[in-house]
Phi, psi and omega in degrees: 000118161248125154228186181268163195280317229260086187229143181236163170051222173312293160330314213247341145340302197285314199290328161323313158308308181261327169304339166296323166297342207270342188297324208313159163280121179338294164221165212282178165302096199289157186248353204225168194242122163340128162264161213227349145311099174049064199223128163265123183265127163244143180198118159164238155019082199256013138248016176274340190320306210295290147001271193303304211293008173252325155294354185277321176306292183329323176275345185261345191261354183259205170207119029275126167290153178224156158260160184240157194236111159286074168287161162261115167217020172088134182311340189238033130257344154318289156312304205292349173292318166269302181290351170317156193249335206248088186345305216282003182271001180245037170258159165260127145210198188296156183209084177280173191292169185191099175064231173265009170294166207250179186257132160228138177232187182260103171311147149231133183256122186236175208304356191250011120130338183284173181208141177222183206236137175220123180285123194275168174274166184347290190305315198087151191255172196249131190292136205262326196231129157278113175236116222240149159271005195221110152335140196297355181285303176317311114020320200036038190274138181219158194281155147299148189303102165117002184246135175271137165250136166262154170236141167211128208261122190251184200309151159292127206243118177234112179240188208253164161273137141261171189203167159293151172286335186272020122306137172237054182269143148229020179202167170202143178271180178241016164272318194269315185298305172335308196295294203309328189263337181252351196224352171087015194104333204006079193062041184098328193250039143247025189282159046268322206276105180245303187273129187290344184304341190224021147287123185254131185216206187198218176219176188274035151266358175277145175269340165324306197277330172287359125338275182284317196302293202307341193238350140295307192096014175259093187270163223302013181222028172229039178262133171296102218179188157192121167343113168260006195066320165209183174292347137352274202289316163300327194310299206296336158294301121013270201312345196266341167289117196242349190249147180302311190286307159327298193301314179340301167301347153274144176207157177199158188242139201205121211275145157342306196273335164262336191278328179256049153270326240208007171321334187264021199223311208225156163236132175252140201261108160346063247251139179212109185307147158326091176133346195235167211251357141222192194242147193226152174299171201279302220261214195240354129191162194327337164281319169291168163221056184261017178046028189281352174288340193282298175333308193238014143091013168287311167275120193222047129276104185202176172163158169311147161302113161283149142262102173298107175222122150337137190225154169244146182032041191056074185204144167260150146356161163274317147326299197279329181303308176317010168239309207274334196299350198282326193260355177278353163286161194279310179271110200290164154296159153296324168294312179310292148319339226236288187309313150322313149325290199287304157279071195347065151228148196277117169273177187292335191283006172225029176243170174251355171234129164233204179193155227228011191187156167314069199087009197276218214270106178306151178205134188320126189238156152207181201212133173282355174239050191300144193242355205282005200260327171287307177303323172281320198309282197268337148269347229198357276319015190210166212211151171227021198257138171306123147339067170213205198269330184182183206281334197282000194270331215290085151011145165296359189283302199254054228259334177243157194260083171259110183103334201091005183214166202276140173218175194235143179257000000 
């Protein structure tokens, strides 16, 4: 990670201000001890948290119910949990503050939807699901000799350039992000974005930022910036910026599922890639949250959620099965789906394009159990797609009744 020496005024206050938020500790101090019973240890991703806490009820409902126990520790330490060769790298355990490093203890998401921070033992527990926003290739991850890993791909994870709302940027290119992130600004010639002090960025263990590198040309551990410790920690550093002039000079990278949380506060910035002749946003405009430019590939940072798990004779734990088994049908529950939805991420059966690599070639997709008309339905609250009850309702146009709508296969 680099950043610059050179900061003034007003800008270099603030930026003081917030590298100071970003030392707090990450998550509280637990007061309760990890449970060790029908419990999935998950560890990456911090932007999946949203995610999870919504798959933990689904999982408290089954029988045997499980709970899931959750670090944030960034996609490719995620990976790297399962594919290490080196046992103590597939462990979770406590990560108290230290100087200026942040506190990450281990969540537990329990069945009503809430999260409280819990202490693993000493020895640390062995990591059951690795969750990644990038492929273990993004990574350089490879299974060990004699070991299987399974990926099981979960909802589309899309992420964004942010700006403060008291900014008045609405687009950015992959040429002007190249300056600002590879180059620091480059003297002045990325403006507005100049000073490196207010780049809210991450590391090259995020899969955001090894993402977002891929669709720039930076790579994820030569960005110009400051580590905010996780996608949290940018929302929330971000949101404190109030001046007109600071915000102009802000930018940050941020997954979906928190920037529209978070619209009256933060803006995702048009993106317009190498080829293309504008920039166009995840939805089809700033008001919506129907994703369709992600959906039919005009916008294209995205990619699948991985889940990673070990596997014997193709089979996971029974731990890790209880999680990874919610994604491996073609046809999700309804309730899963439903919660995918809900936490603005696409599940695949409603996008129309997919892709088989880190940013690679897009190709058309369909699905017999296609979703897009339940997905506008719950994200947008209206459908212009027919009702029905089963295939005998459907037109031969839209022939399957999936979800409760007519869909075309």
């Amino acid at each position: 990670m680099r950043h610059s020496l050179h900061r003034s005024g007003l800008a270099a206050s603030l930026a003081v201000l917030l590298s100071s938020a970003a030392a707090l500790a990450q998550t509280n101090t637990p007061t309760i001890s990890c449970p060790r019973t029908n419990v999935v240890f998950v560890s990456g991703s911090s932007a999946v948290r949203s995610l999870l806490s919504e798959v933990a009820p689904l999982l408290a409902a089954e029988s045997p119910p499980y709970s899931i126990v959750y670090q944030s520790q960034g996609s490719c330490t995620g990976v790297n949990a399962v594919f290490s060769a080196d046992p103590n790298a597939r462990l979770m355990k406590d990560i108290p503050a230290s100087g200026g490093r942040a506190a990450n203890y281990a969540i537990l998401l329990a069945s009503d939807g809430s999260a409280q921070e819990c202490s693993l033992p000493t020895e640390g527990v062995a990591v059951d699901v690795g969750v990644s926003d990038v492929y273990s290739s993004t990574c350089s991850a490879t299974a060990p000799t004699g070991v299987t890993i399974a990926d099981y791909e979960g909802p589309i994870q899309v992420m964004t350039f942010v700006v403060p709302q008291a900014s008045s940027q609405r687009s950015i290119s992959a040429e002007a992000a190249y300056m600002i992130f590879g180059t620091g600004g480059n003297q002045g010639k990325a403006s507005p974005w100049t000073n490196s002090s207010l780049y809210f960025v991450r590391n090259s263990s995020s899969g955001t930022q090894q993402m977002v590198s891929r669709a720039i040309g930076v790579p994820g551990d030569k960005w110009w910036g400051t580590d905010r410790g996780s996608a949290d920690g940018v929302r929330k550093n971000m949101k404190l910026i109030l001046d007109g002039e600071t915000a102009e000079k802000a930018i940050g990278i941020l997954s979906t599922d928190i920037t529209d949380e978070e619209r009256s506060n933060l803006r995702v910035l048009a993106f317009q890639a190498k080829g293309q002749t504008c920039g166009f946003l995840p939805d089809s405009t700033p008001f919506a949250e129907d994703k369709q430019n992600v959906r039919d590939g005009h916008y294209p940072i995205w990619g699948p959620v991985h889940f990673f798990t070990r596997t014997e004779n193709g089979l996971p734990t029974a731990a890790a099965g209880a999680l990874v088994s919610r994604f491996a049908s073609a046809r999700l529950d309804a309730a899963l789906l439903q919660a995918i939805i809900e936490k603005h991420l696409v599940p695949k059966c409603a996008m129309k394009v997919k892709r088989t690599s880190e940013m690679g070639p897009l190709s058309g997709y369909k699905t017999e159990s296609a979703c897009g008309c339940f997905f506008d339905k719950v994200a947008n609250g209206a459908t212009s797609c027919k009702t029905c009850g089963g295939p005998g309702d459907c037109p031969s146009s839209t022939p399957a009744c999936n979800y409760g709508y007519c869909e075309a296969i």
